[in-house]
N, C-alpha and C positions, 0 to 999 in steps of 0.2 A: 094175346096182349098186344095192342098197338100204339106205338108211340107217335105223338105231330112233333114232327122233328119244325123249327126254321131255321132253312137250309142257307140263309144268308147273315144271317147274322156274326157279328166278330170281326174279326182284322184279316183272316184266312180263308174265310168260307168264298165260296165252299168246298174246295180241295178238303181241307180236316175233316169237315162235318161230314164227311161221304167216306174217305177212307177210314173213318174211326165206326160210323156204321155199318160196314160193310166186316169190319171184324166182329162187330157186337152181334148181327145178323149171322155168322156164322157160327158163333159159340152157344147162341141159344133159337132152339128151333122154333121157339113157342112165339117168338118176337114177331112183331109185323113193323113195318117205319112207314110214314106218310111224310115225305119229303117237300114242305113249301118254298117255292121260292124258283128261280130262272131256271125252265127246261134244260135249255141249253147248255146252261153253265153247269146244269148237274151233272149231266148225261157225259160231259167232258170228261167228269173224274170216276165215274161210277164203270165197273169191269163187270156187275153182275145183276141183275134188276129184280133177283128171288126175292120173295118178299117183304118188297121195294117201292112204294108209289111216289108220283111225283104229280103233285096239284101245280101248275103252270101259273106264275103272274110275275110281272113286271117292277113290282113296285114293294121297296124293306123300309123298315124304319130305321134310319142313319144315326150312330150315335150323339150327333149333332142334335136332334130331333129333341121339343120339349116332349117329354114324353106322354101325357093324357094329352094334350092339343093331337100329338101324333097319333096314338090309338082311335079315337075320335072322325079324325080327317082319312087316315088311307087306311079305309074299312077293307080293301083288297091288298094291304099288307103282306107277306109269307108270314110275321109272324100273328098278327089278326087273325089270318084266318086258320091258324093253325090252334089259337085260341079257341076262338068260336066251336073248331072240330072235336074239342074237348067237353066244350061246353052242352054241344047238342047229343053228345056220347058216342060218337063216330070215333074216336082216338080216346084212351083211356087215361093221357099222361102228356105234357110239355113240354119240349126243350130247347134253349137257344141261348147261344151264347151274343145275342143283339145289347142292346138301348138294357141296363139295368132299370130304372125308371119306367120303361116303354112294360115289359117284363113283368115286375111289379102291376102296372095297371091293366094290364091287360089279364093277369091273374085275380087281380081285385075286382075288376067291374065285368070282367066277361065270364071265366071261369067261373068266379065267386066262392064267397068263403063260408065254412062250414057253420050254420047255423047258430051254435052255442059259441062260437070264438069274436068275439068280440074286434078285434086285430091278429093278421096275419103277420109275420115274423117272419124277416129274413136271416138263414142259418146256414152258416158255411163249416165246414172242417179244417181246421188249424193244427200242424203239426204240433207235436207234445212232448218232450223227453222223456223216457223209461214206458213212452205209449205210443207202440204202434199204429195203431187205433184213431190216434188226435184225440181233439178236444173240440165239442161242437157250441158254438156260441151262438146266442141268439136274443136280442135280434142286433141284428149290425146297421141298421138302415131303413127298415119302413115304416119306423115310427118313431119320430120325433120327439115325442113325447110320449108317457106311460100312466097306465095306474096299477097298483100293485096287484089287483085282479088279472093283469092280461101278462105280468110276468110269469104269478101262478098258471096260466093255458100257458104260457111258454115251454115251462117246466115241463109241464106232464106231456106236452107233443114231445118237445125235445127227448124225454125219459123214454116213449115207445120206441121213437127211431133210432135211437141208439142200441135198444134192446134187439128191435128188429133188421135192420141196416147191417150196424156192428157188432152184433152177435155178444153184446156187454149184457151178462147175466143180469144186473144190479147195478143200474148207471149211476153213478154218483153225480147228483144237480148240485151247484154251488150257485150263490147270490154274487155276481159282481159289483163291491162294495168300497170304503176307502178307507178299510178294519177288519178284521176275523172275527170281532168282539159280536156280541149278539143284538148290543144297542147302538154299535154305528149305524152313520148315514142319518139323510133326511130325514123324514117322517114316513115320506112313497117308503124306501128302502127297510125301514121299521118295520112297517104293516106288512111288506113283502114278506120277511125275513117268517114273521109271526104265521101267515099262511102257507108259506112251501112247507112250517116245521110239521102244521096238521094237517097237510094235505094228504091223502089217500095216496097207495101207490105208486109213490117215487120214494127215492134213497137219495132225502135233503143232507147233504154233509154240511151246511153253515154255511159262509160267509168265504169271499177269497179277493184277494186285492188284485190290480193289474198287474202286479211283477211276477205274477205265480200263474199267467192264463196260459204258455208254454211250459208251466212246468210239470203238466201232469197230474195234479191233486186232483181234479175234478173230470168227468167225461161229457156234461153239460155245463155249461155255464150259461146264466136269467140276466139280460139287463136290458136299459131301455135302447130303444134306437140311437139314438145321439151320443150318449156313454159307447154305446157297443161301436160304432161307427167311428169315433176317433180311438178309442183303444184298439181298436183293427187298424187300421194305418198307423198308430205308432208304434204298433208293434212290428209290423209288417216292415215300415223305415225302416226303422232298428236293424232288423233283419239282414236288409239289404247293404245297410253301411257297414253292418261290424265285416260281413259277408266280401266287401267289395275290400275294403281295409285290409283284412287278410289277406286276398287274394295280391293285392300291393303288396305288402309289404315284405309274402313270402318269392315274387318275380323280379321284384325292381328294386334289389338292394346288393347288388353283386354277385357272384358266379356261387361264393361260398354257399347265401343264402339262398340260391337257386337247388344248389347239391341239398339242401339241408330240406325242404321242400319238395326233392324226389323220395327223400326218405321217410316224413312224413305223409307224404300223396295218400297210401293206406289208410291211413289213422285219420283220416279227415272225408274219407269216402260216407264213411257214416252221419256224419254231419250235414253232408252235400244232400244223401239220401231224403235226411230229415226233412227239409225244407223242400224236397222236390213236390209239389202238391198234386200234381196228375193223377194223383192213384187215387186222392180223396174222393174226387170227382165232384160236383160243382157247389152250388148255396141253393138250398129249398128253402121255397117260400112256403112254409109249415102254418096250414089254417084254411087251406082252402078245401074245396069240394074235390081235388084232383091230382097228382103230382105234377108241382110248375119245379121245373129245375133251369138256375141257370148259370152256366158252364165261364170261366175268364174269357174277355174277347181275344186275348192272344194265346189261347189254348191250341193244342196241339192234337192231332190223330187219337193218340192216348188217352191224353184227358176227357175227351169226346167216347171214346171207348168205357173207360171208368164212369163218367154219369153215365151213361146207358146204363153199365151194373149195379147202377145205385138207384135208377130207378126200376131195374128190374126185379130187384130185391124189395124196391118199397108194394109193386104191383103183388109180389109173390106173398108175400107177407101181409096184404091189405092193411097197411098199416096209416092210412088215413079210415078207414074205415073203424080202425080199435079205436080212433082218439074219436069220434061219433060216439060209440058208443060209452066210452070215459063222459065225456061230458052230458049226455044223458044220462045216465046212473045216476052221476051228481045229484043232475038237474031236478031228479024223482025224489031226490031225498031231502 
């Protein structure tokens, strides 16, 4: 199995992007990496070159970059061509933490998406209380708009990769909605609601509102891009303010409250845990012909380490290959 790593992409690269391959590279023998992006810069951080390649060019797409102009224009990109290496089946799988946007098109228009899926779906892992595991949502951003047909494909990719990624015997899908009841929402979220219930082979639980996407009820969650995109940053705010709050208010309110704050430190380790996301490992773009994964641009070693495992698990599992065949069956019937 070989992965096209782009080795320049993120805020760190490529110091991360090497030393977090370089442990993935060792934990699994069956791995290959194709590393695009500045010899020199790689060859800096890299202590071991076993199998290790490194395709040589000058030129990454900056997060500044509009992103299809950019795909387009620097066809000798690291991550273009690390694209392309997937496309023509030289690299079996894609990773970079570069240009979200860039990322997206370059899985859309070069890669490409698997024949019966209508739209591809951006899906990340989001911590969950009482679930190790998270909670995977999708889509968060490459679609703007939806019809209830492609949240249906959302569903049933979403239900294999959890099955097979996270080892969830029986994912449970939920509709992200603004009611539990069966006949909220629109009319889209209606019709949705109506085809995940007889859809084949997922485990539809209903309906779940935004206040409940941390809390566990669900191991999928279906909604459009736009929906899914701002309830991901509000959630994610939230996160950070109750997060930074605390952290105030248990340092900077006197010595007592300082003493009172060594005492809990313990009791809030797990909390800290919760929100740590490295381990999830990155957001697939679920519909294509290939595994595109792509990793936070201020991702760390780690985190780089964990997508490797997550896409090592999606190759082991061929589990772009089950949802082909999911939507074929369909399709005969």
């Amino acid at each position: 199995m070989k992965i096209a790593v782009d080795a320049m992409g993120g805020d760190n690269a490529p110091q991360v992007v090497v030393e977090g391959i370089e442990r993935a590279r060792d934990e699994w023998k069956d791995l290959e990496f194709v590393l695009y992006g500045k010899e020199s810069a790689i060859k800096e951080y890299l202590k071991n070159d076993e199998r290790i390649t490194i395709v040589h060019t000058d030129t990454e797409i900056l997060g500044t970059d509009e992103p299809v102009k950019a795909i387009r224009s620097k066809k000798d990109a690291s991550m273009v061509l690390a694209a392309q290496s997937v496309k023509d089946g030289e690299n079996d799988a894609l990773f970079s933490l570069g240009n979200t946007g860039a990322l997206l098109a370059a899985g859309i228009f070069i890669v490409g998406r698997i024949k019966q899926v209508a739209r591809p779906a951006l899906m990340p892992t989001l911590p969950a209380t009482n679930s190790p595991k998270g909670v995977n949502m999708l889509d968060v951003g490459a679609n703007a708009e939806a019809k209830a047909s492609y949240l249906q494909q959302w569903a049933v990719m979403g239900s294999i990769y959890a099955h097979d990624v996270k080892k969830i015997d029986k994912p449970r899908v939920a509709l992200l909605n603004n009611g539990t009841e069966y006949d909220k929402g629109d009319s889209m979220h209606k019709e949705a609601y109506q085809l995940l219930k007889n859809t084949e082979g997922i485990n539809f639980i209903g309906n779940i509102e935004s206040g409940d996407i941390l809390a566990g009820k669900a191991d999928v969650i279906v909604t459009d891009g736009f929906t899914g995109n701002a309830a991901l940053k509000a959630t994610e705010g939230t996160a950070k303010i109750l997060l930074g709050q605390l952290k105030d208010a248990l340092l900077n309110n006197g010595i007592f409250t300082k003493m009172g704050a060594a005492i809990v430190s313990p009791s809030l380790k797990g909390m800290k845990e919760m929100f740590d996301t490295s381990q999830a490992g990155g957001a697939v773009l679920l519909g294509l012909k290939s595994p595109v994964v792509k990793a936070h641009g201020a991702a760390d070693n780690r985190a780089v380490y964990y997508t490797v495992k997550q896409i090592y698990d999606m190759l082991s599992n061929d589990t772009i290959n089950k949802a082909n065949k999911y939507f074929e069956k369909m399709s005969e019937k």
